[in-house]
N, C-alpha and C positions, 0 to 999 in steps of 0.2 A: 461209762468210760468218759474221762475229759481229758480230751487231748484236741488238735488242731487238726480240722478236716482236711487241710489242704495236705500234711504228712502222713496220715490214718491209713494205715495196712491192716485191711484182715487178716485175723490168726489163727481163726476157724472157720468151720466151715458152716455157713450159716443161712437160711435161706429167704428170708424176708427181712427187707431195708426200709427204714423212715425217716425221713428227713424233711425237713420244716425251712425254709427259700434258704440257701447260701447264695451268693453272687456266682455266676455262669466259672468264674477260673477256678472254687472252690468246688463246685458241680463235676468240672469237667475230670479235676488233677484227682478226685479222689476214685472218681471210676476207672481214669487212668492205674492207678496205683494196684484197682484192685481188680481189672477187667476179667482177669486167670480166673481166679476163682469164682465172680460173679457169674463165669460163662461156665465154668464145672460144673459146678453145682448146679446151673439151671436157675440160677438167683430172680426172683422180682422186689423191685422198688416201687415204691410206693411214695408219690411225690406229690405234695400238697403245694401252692402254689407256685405251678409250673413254670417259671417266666423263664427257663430256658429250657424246657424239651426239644426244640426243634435241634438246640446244641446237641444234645444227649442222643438224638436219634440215630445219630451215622455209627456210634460205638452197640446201639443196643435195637429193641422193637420196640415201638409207644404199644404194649398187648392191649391196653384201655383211652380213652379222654375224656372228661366231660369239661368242654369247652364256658361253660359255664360256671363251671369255680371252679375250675383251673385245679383239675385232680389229674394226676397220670398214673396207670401201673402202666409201667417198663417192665420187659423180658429180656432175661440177658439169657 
């Protein structure tokens, strides 16, 4: 899919996410966008370097870190 992450709505229901650094307001607006379903479904992300998990945390669970390359799965 190419579209702009900052407007991207899920439209299935799908259950693992990948994504590669967006800036913290792209991070934030598209879990905003999709939090329903991420939380339905039971969703986890998969986030390669983390430089904003601590943003992410209040919407979601960091279920993994390694603080050494900056790996996070998130549990929604």
């Amino acid at each position: 899919i190419n579209c702009d992450a900052l407007d991207f709505k899920i439209n299935q229901k799908v259950c693992i996410f990948m994504f590669n650094p967006f800036g913290c307001k792209t991070v934030l607006n598209f879990i905003k966008n999709n939090i329903s379903l991420l939380k339905n479904s039971h969703s986890f992300l998969l986030y390669a370097n983390d430089c904003c998990i601590n943003e992410i945390s209040d919407l979601s669970n960091v279920y993994k870190r390694d603080s050494i390359y900056n790996l996070s799965i998130v549990k929604f």
